[in-house]
Structures are given as structure tokens and as C-alpha cells.
Z-matrix of the N, CA and C atoms (Angstrom, degrees):
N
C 1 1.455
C 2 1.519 1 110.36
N 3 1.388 2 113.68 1 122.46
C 4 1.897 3 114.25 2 168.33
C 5 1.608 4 86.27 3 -78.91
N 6 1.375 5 92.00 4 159.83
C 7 1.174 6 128.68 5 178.57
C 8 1.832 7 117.47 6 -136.08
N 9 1.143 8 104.32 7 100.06
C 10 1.669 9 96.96 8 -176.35
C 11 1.410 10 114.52 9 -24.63
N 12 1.717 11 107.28 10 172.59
C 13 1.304 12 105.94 11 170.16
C 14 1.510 13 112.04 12 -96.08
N 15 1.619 14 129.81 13 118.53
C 16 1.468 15 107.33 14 -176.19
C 17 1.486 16 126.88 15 -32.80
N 18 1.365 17 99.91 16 172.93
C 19 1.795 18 93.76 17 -175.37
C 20 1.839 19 90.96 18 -137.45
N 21 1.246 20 108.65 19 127.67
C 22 1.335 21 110.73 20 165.78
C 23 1.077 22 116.39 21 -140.98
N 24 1.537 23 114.84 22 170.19
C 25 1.572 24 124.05 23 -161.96
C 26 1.746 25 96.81 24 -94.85
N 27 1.193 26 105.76 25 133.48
C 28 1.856 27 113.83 26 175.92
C 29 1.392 28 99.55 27 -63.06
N 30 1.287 29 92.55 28 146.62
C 31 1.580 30 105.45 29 174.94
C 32 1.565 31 119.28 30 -102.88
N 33 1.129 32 111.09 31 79.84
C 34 1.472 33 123.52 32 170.33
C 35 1.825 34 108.48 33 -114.81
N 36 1.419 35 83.07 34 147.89
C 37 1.767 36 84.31 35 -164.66
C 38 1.913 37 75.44 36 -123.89
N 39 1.086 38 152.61 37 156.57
C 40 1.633 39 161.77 38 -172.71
C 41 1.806 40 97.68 39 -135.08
N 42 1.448 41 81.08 40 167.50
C 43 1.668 42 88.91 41 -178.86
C 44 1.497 43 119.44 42 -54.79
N 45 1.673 44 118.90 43 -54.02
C 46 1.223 45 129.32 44 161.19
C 47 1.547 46 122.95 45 -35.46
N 48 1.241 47 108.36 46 -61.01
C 49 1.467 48 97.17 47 177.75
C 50 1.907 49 121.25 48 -90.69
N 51 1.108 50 106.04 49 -0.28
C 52 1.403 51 119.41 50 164.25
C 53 2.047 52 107.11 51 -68.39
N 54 1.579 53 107.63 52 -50.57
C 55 1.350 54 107.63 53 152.15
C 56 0.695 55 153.94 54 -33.01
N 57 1.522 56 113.61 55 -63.45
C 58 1.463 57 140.93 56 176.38
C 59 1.790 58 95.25 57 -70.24
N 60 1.014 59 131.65 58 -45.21
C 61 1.788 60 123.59 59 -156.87
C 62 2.123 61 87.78 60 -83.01
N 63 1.407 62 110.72 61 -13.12
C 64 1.691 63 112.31 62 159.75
C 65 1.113 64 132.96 63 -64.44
N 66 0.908 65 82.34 64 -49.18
C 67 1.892 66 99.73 65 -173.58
C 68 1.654 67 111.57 66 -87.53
N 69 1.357 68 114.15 67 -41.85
C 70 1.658 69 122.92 68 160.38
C 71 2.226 70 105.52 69 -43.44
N 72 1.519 71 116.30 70 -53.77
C 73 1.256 72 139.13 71 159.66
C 74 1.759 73 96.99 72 -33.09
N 75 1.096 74 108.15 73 -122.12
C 76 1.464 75 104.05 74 -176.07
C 77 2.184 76 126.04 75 -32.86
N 78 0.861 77 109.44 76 -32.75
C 79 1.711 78 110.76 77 171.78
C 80 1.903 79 85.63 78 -72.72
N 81 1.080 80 99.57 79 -62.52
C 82 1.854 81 78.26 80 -167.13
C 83 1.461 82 112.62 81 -59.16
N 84 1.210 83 121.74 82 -7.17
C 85 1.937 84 100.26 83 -178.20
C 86 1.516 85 88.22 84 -99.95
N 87 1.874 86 126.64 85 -16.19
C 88 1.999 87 95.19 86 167.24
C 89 1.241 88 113.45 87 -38.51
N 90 1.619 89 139.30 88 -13.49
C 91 1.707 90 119.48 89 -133.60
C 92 1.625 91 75.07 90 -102.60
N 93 1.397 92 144.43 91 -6.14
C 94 1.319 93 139.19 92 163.29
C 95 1.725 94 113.34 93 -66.11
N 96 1.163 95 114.81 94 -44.85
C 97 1.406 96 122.19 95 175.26
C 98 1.456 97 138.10 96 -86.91
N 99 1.308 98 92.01 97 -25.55
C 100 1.969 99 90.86 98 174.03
C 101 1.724 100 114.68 99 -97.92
N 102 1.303 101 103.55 100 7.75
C 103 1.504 102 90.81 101 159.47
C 104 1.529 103 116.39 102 -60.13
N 105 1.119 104 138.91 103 -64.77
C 106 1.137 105 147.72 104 175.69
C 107 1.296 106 106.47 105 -52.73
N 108 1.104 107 138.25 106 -36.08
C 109 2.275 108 112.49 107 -177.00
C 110 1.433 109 78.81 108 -81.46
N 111 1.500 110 150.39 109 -48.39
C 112 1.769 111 124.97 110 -173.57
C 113 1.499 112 86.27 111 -73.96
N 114 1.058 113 158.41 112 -77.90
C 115 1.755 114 106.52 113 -158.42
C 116 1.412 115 135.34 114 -53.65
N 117 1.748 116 106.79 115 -7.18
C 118 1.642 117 99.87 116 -166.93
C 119 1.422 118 83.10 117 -109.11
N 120 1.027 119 153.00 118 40.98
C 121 1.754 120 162.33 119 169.57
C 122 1.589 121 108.47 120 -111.99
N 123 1.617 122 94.12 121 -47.86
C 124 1.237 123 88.69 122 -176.14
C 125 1.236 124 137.95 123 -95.48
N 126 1.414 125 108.42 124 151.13
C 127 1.618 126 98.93 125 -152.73
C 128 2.392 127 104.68 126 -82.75
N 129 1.156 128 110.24 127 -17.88
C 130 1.358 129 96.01 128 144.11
C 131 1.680 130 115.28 129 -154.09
N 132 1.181 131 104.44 130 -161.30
C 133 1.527 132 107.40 131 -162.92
C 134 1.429 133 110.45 132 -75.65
N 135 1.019 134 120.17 133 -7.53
C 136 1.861 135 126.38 134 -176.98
C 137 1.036 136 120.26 135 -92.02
N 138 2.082 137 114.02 136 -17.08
C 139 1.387 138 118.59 137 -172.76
C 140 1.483 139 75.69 138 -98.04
N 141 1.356 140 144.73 139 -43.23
C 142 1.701 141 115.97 140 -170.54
C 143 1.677 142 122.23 141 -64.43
N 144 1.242 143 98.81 142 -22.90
C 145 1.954 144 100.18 143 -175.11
C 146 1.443 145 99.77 144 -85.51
N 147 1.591 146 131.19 145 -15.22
C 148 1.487 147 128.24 146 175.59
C 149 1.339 148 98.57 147 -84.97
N 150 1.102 149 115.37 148 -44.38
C 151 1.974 150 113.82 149 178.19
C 152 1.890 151 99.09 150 -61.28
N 153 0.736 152 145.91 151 -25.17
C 154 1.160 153 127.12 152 164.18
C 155 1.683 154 130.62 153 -102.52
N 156 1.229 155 109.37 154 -8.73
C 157 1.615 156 134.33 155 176.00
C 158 2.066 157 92.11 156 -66.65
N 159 1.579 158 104.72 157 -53.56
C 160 1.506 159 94.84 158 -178.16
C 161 1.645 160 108.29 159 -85.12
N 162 1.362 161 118.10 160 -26.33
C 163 1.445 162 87.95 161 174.97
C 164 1.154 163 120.23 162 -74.44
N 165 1.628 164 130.69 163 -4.29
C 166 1.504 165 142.11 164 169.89
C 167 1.311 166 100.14 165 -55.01
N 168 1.626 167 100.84 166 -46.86
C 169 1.681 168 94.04 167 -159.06
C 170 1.662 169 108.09 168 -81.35
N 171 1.470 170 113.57 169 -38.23
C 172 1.445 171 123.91 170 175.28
C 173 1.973 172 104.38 171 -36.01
N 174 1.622 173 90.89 172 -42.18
C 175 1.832 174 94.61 173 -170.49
C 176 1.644 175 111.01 174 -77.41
N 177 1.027 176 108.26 175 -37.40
C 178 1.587 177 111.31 176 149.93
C 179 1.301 178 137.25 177 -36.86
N 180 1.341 179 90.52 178 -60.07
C 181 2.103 180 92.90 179 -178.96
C 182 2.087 181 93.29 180 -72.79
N 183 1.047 182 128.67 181 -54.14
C 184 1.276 183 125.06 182 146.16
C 185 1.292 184 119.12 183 15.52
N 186 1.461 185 114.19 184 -99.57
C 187 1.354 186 136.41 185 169.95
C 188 1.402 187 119.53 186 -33.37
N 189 1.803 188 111.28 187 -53.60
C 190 1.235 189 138.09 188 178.23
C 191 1.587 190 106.05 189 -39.66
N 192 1.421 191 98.28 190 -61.52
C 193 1.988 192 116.90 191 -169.71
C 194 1.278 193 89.79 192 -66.06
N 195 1.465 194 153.60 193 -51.65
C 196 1.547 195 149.15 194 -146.43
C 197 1.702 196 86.17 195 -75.97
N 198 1.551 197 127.95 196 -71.41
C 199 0.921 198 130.01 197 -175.16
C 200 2.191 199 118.44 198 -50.71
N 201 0.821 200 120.99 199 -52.45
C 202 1.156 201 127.97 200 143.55
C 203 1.887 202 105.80 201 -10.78
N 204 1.499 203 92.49 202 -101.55
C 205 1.756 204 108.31 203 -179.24
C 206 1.704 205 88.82 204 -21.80
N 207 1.854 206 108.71 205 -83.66
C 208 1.017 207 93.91 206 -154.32
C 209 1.698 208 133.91 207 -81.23
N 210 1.554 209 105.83 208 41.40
C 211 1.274 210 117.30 209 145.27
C 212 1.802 211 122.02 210 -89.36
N 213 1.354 212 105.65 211 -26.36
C 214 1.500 213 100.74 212 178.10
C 215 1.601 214 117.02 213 -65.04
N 216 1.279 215 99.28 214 -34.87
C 217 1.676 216 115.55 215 -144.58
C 218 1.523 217 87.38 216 -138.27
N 219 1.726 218 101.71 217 75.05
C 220 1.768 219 105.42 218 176.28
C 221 1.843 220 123.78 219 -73.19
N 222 1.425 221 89.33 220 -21.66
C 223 1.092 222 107.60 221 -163.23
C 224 2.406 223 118.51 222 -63.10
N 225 0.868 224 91.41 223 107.79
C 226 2.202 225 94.66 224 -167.98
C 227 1.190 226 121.94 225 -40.60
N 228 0.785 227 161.14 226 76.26
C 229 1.507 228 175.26 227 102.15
C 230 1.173 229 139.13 228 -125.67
């Protein structure tokens, strides 16, 4: 039996996305720290779990549209 030759994607990371996977790095570890200034903002505990219930969902529909796109336009780069 042949067996193709695998096919893989080169591993180059470029300035741009060496950036972007930086800056994605630091914004994602705020989500350790701003829990607490929205609980001490808010004036009770139901307006902080709704302030994050919609940005859950905001990050959702988010995700949703990326996945979406990249069903139209399968193609990597």
C-alpha cells in the first residue's frame, strides 16, 4: 500500500501574527483582574453576573461570525 506523503502547514509565525498572539496574551490574562473592579462598581451582585452573562454572550456571537466566515472562505491564509 502507498501511502501519501503527509501534508502540513509550515511553521512560520511573522511579525504581525507574532503581535497579535501578544497582545491577544496580555488582554486575555485582564479576564483574571477585572472581575473584581465590576464587582466593586457594582452597585449589587446581579448587575455583575449580567455584566458578564452579556459579554459571554457578545463573545459567543463573536466566535459564531469567525466560524461562519471561516466556513465560506475555507481556504488558510
Amino acid at each position: 500500500m502507498d501511502h501519501p506523503p503527509p501534508t502540513t502547514l509550515p511553521r512560520v509565525i511573522g511579525p504581525w501574527a507574532a503581535t497579535a498572539i501578544f497582545i491577544g496574551t496580555v488582554i486575555g490574562s485582564g479576564v483574571f483582574f477585572t472581575p473584581r473592579e465590576i464587582a466593586r462598581e457594582a452597585p449589587y451582585s446581579g448587575l455583575c453576573l449580567l455584566t458578564w452573562a452579556l459579554g459571554g454572550l457578545l463573545t459567543l456571537a463573536g466566535a459564531l461570525i469567525y466560524a461562519e466566515v471561516a466556513t465560506v472562505l475555507p481556504h488558510p491564509g
